[in-house]
C-alpha positions as CSV (number, residue, x, y, z in Angstrom):
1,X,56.2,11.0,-24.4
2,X,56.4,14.6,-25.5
3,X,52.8,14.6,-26.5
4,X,51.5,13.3,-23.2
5,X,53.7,16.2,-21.4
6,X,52.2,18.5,-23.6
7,X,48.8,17.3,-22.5
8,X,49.0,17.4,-19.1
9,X,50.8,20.5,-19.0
10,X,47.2,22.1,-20.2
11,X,48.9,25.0,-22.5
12,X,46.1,24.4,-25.1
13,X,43.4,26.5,-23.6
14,X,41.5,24.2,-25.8
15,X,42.7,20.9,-23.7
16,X,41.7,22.5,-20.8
17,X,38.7,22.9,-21.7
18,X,37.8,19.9,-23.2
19,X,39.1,18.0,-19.9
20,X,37.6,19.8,-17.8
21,X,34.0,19.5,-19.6
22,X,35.0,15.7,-19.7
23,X,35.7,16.0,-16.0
24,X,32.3,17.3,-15.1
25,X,30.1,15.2,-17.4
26,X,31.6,11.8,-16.4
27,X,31.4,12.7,-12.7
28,X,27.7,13.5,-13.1
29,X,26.6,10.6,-15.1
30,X,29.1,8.1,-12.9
31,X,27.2,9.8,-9.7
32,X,23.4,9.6,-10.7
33,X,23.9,6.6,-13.3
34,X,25.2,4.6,-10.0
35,X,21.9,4.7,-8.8
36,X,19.8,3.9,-12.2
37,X,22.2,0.8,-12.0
38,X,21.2,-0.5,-8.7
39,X,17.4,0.3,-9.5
40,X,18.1,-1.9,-12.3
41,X,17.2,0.4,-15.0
42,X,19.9,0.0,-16.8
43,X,18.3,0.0,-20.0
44,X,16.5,3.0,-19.6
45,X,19.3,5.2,-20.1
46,X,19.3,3.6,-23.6
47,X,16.0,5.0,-24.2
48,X,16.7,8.4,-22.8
49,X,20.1,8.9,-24.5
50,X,18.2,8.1,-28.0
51,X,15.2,10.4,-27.3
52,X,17.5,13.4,-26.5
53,X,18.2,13.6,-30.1
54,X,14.6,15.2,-31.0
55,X,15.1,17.5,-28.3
56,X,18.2,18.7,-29.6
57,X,16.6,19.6,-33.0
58,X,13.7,21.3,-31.5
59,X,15.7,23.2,-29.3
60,X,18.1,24.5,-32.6
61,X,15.2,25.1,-34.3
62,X,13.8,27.5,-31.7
63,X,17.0,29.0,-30.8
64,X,17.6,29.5,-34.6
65,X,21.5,28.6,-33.6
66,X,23.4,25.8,-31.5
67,X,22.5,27.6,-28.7
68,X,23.6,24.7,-25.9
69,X,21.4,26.2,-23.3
70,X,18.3,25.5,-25.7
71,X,20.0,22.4,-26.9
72,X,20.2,20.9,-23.3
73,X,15.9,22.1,-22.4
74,X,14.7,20.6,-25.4
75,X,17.3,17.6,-24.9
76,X,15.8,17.5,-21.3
77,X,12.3,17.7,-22.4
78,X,12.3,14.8,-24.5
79,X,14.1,12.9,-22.5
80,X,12.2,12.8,-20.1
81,X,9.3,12.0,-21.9
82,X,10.8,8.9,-23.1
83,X,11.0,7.5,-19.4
84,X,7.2,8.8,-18.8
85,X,6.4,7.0,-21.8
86,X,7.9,3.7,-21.0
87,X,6.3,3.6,-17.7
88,X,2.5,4.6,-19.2
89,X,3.5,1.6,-21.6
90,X,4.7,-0.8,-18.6
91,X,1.6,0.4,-16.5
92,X,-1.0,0.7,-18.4
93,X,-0.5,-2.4,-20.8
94,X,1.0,-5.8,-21.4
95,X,4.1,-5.0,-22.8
96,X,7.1,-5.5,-20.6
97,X,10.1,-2.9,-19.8
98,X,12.8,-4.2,-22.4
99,X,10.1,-4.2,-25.1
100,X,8.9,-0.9,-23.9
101,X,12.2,0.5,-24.1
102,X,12.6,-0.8,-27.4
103,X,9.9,0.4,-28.8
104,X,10.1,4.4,-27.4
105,X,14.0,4.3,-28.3
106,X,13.2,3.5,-32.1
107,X,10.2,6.1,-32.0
108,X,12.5,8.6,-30.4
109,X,15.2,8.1,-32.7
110,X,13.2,8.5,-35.7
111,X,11.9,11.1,-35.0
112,X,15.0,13.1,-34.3
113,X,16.6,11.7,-37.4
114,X,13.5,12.7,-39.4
115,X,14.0,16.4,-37.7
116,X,17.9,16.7,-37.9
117,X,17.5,16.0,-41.9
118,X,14.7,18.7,-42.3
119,X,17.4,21.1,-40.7
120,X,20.6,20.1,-42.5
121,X,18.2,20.8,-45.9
122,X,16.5,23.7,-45.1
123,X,18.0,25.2,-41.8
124,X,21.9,25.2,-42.4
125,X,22.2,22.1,-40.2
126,X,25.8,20.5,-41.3
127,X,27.1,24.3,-40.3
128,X,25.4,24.1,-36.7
129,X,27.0,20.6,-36.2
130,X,23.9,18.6,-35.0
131,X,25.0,15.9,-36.7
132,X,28.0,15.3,-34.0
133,X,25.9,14.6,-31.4
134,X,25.3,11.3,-33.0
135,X,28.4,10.4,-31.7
136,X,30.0,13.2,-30.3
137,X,32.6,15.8,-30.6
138,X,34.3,16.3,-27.2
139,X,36.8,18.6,-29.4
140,X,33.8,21.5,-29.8
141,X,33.7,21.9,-26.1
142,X,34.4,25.5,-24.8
143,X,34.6,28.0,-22.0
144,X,30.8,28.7,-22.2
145,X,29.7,24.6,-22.3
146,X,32.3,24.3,-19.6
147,X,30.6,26.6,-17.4
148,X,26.8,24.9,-18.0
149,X,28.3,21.4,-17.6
150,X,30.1,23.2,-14.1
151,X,26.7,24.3,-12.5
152,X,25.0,21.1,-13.9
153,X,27.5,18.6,-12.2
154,X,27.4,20.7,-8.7
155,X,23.1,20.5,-9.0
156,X,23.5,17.1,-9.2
157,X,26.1,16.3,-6.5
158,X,23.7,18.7,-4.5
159,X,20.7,16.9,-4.5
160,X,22.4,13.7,-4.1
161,X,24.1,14.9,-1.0
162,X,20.8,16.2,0.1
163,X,18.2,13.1,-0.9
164,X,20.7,10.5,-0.5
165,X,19.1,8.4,2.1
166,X,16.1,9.0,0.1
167,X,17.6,7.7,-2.9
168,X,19.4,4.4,-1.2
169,X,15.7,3.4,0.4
170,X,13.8,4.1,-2.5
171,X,16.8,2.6,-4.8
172,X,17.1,-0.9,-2.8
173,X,13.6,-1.0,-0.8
174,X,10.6,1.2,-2.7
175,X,8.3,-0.8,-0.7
176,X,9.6,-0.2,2.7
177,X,10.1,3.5,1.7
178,X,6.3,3.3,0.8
179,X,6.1,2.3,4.2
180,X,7.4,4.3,6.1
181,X,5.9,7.5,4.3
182,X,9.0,8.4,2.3
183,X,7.1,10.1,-1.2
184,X,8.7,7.5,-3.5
185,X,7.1,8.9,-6.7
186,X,9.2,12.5,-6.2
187,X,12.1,10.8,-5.5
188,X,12.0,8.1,-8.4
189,X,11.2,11.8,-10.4
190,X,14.2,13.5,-8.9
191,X,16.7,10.5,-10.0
192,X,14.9,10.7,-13.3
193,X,15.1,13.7,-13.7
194,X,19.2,14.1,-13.1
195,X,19.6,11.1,-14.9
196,X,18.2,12.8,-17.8
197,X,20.0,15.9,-17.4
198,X,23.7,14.2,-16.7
199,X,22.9,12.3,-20.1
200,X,21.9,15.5,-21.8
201,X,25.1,17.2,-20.4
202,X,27.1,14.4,-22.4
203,X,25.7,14.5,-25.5
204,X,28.5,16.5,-27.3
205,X,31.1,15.0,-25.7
206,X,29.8,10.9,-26.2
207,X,27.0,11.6,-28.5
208,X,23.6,10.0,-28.4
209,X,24.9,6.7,-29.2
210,X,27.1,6.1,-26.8
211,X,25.8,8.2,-23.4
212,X,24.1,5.3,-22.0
213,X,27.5,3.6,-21.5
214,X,28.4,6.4,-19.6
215,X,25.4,6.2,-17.3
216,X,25.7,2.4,-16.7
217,X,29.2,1.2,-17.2
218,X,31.2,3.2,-14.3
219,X,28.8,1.8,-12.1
220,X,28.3,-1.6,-12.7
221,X,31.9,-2.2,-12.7
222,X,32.4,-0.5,-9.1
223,X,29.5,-2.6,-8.2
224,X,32.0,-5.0,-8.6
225,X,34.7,-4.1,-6.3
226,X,33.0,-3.3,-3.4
227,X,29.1,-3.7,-1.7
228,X,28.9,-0.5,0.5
229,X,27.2,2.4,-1.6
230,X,29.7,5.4,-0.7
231,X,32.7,3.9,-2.1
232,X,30.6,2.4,-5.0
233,X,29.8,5.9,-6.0
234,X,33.5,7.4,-5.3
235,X,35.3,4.5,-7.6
236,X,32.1,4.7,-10.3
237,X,33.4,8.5,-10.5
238,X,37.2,7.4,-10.7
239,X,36.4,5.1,-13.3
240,X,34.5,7.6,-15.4
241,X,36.7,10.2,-14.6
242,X,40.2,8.2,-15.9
243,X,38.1,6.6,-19.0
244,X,37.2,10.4,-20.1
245,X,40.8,11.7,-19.6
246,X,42.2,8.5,-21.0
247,X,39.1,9.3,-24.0
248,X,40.6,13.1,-24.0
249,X,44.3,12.3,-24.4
250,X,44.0,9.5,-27.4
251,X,41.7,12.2,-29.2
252,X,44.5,14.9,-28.9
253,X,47.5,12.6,-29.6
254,X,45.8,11.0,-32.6
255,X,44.5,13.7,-34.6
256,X,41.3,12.3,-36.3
257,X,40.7,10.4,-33.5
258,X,36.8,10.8,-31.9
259,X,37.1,11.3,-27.8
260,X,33.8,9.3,-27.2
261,X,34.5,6.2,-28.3
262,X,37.9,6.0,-26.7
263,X,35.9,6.8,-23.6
264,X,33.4,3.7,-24.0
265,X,36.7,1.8,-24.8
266,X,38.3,2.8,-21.6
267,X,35.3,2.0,-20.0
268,X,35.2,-1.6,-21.1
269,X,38.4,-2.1,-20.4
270,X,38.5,-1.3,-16.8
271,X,34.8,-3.3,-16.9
272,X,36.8,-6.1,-18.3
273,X,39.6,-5.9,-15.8
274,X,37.0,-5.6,-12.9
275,X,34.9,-8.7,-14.1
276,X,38.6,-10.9,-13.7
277,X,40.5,-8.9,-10.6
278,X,37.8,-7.7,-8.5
279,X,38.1,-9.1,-4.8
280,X,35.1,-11.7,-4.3
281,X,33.3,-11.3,-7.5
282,X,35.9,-11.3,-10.0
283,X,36.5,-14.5,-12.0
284,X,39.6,-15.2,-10.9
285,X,39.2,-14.5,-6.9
286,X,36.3,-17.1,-7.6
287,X,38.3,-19.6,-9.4
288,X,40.8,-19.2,-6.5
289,X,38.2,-19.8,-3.9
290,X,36.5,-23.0,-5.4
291,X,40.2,-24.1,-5.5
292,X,40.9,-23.3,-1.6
293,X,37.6,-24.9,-1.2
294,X,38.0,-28.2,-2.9
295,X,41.7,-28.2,-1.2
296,X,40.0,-28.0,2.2
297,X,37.1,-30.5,1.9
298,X,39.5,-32.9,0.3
299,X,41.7,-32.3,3.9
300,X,39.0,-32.8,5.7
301,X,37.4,-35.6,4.1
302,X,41.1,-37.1,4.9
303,X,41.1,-36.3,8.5
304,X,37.5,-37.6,8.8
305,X,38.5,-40.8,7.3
306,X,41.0,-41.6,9.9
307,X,38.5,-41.0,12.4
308,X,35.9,-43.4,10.8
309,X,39.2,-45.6,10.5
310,X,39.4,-45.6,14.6
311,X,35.9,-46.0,15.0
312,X,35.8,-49.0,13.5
313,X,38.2,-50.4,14.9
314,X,36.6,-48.4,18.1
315,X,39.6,-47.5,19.8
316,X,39.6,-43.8,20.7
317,X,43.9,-43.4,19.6
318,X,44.3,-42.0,16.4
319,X,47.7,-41.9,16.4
320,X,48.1,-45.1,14.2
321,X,49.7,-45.2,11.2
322,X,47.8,-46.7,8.2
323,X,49.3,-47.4,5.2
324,X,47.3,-45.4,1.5
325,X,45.0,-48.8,1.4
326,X,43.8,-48.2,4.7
327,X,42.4,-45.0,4.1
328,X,41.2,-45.9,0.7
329,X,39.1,-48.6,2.7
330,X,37.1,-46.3,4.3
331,X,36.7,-43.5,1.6
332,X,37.3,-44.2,-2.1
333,X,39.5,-41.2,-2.9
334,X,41.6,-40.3,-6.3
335,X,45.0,-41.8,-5.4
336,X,46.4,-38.4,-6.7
337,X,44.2,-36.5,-4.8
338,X,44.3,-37.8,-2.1
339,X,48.5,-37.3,-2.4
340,X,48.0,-33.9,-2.8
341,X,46.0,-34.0,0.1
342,X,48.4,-35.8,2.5
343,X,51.6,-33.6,1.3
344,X,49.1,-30.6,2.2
345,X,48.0,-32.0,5.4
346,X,52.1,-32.4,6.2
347,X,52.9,-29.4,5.4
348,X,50.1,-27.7,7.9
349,X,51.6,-29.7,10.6
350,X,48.2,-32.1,10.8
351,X,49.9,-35.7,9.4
352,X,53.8,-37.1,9.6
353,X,55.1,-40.0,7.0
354,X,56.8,-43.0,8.2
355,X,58.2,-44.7,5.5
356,X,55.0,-45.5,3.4
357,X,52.3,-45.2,6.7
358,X,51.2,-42.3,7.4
359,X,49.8,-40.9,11.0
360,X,48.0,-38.2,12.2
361,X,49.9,-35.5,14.6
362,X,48.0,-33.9,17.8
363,X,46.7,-30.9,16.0
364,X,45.1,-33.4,13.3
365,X,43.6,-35.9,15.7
366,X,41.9,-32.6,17.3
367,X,40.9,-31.5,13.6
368,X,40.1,-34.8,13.3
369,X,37.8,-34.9,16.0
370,X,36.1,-31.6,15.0
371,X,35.2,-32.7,11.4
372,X,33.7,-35.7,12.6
373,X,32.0,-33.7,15.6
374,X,31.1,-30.9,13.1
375,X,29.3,-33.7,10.8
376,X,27.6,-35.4,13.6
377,X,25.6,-32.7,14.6
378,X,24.4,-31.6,11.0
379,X,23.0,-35.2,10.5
380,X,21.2,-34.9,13.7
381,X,20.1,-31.6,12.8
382,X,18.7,-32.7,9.8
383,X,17.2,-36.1,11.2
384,X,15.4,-33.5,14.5
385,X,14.3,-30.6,12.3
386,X,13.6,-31.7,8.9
387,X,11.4,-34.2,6.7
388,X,14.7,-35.4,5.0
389,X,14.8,-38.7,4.2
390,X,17.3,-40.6,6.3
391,X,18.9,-41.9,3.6
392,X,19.8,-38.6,2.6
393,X,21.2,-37.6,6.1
394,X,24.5,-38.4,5.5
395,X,25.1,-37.0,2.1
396,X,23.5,-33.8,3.3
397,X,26.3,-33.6,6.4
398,X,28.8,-34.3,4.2
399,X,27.8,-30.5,2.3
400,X,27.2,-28.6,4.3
401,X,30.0,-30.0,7.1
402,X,32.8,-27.6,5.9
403,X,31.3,-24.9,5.8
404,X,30.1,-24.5,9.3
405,X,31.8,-21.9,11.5
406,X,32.0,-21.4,14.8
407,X,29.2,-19.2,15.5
408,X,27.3,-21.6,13.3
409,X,28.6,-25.1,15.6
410,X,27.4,-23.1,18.9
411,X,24.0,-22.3,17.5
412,X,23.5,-26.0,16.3
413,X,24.8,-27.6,20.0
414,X,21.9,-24.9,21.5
415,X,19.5,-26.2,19.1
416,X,20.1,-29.8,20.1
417,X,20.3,-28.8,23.4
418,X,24.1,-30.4,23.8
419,X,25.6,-26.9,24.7
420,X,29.0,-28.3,26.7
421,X,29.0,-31.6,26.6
422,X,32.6,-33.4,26.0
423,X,33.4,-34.4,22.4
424,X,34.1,-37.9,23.8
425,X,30.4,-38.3,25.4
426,X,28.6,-36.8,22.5
């Protein structure tokens, strides 16, 4: 407890600057990644992360020093020409994207291992600390990388706020934005190009290895919580945000402790919780769904049945009471299910139990009525508008019956040009 006062109370100028730099770098690979994620080029911040690696060599051996301004051009430099490579490869021959990221991420890395070990034998490199940017030291972050990864996150947050709508067409639509004279090749350059910078911005504080997680991860699980872009990119930034504090803290509580992959390990925890929780496309809002589902057909498929029940013995009263056989005669249910279903039904006010009959109340007969209506007009739907076979009719109704809404019944009565004619001379 003591430890984490001591951390948030930010009296290690150290702390402070090492969250803050966390703050910045998250929130600018959160923001631009967002939008590599939904142009579903997730990989290819893979390729860029390993490429920056030669970049940073070049740029220590030109500087002489771990100059991070140098580091972060020649970081830039090369990372971008990892993504220009990939797409001459994708373009201009056979190989396809994952293959072409493969291949440009091995050369890359190479490479930059093949320069970082020329410089720790011949150029002092163990002193400059290249090394740590294989997996980062968020630790070595001070005032003067605070300030460059301050002015990188507002550039980027800038030219999202002024190219957004750019960005969203090009992102979900390149060929409408083609279309409608938007200059899709600068814009796909502009998100390349701050992709690449965010990533470079990282480096020290994730490393080379594990940057592309940054880039990807925040946003693919806020994908999951909602479908309208703004709050995607405000909870993709929350999530990076947390998971680089969260990274920070372990990092200064546990001496020895590296802050990047705690970061990555926040990350796929909230990834993790989002993939089970999330509202509509979390595991267990689907389970619970299919369940509600299944409860409703089985009611209806009940209600139905005493309807056919009627029919066929063509009186229009439903308020009989039939005993379990009865309605087994017409549909062959589970017993148990079809329990379950009854107790529901009772419960919502649709059935009532006499002894062992059951009956139907006047909201079910209406329900009743409605299912049976409701599956009517999709087999006649399907019999008027379609080649289905007519021995398929019925099993098709019986699909596609519960699902159909209001909006849906009106449209379908206006199609079979029955618009307000009485249940009981349809």
């Amino acid at each position: 407890m003591n430890t984490f006062l001591d951390f948030i109370s930010f009296r290690d100028p150290n702390v402070i600057y090492v969250v803050l730099g966390m703050l910045f770098v998250n929130t600018s690979s959160a923001l631009i990644g967002t939008f590599a994620f939904l142009r579903k080029r997730a990989l290819i911040g893979d390729a860029i992360a390993h490429s920056l690696l030669p970049g940073l060599c070049l740029g220590f051996l030109v500087a002489g020093e771990k100059n991070l301004i140098f580091l972060l051009i020649g970081a830039f430099v090369t990372g971008w020409l990892s993504t220009f490579a990939v797409d001459i490869i994708v373009n201009r021959t056979k190989v396809k994207q994952d293959a072409a990221i493969g291949i440009v991420l091995s050369t890359f890395f190479a490479l930059g291992i093949v320069l970082l070990t020329y410089i720790q034998q011949n150029a002092g490199g163990e002193q400059a600390g290249l090394d740590h940017f294989l997996f980062g030291q968020a630790a070595a972050i001070n005032r003067s990388d605070v300030w460059v990864f301050g002015v990188i996150v507002v550039l980027i947050i800038a030219v999202v706020g002024i190219f957004y709508r750019s960005f969203v067409v090009v992102c979900f639509n390149p060929d409408f934005a083609r279309s409608v004279g938007l200059p899709v090749r600068t814009i796909e350059f502009l998100i390349t190009s701050m992709t690449v910078l965010a990533i470079a911005s990282g480096i020290q504080a994730l490393g080379v290895i594990l940057m592309s997680a940054l880039i990807i991860t925040p946003g693919a699980a806020a994908r999951l919580w909602s479908h309208r872009l703004p709050r995607i990119l405000l909870l993709a930034v929350i999530f990076s945000v947390v998971s680089g504090i969260g990274g920070a803290y372990v990092s200064y509580a546990k001496a020895g402790m590296p802050t990047g992959p705690w970061v990555v390990m926040f990350l796929s925890i909230i990834v993790f919780l989002s993939i089970m929780l999330a509202p509509n496309r979390g595991i267990v809002s689907r389970i619970s769904r299919a369940r509600r589902n299944e409860r409703k057909i089985l009611q209806e498929n009940i209600l139905k049945a005493y309807y056919q029940y009627h029919e066929k013995k063509q009186t229009k009263k439903l308020d009989q009471l039939l005993t379990i056989d009865q309605i087994l005669s017409i549909r062959n249910f589970d017993t148990s299910d079809l329990m379950k279903g009854i107790k529901k039904l009772k419960r919502e006010g649709f059935m009532l139990q006499e002894g062992t009959t059951y009956a139907l109340t006047t909201p079910g007969q209406k329900e009743s009525k409605r299912v049976a209506r409701l599956h009517r007009l999709w087999e006649q739907y399907l019999l008027k508008r379609t080649q289905i076979d007519t021995d398929h009719v019925h099993s098709g109704a019986e699909a596609i019956e519960h699902i159909i809404t209001p909006e849906l019944e009106k449209e379908l009565e206006k199609e079979l040009g029955i618009e307000g004619i009485p249940d009981e001379d349809y």
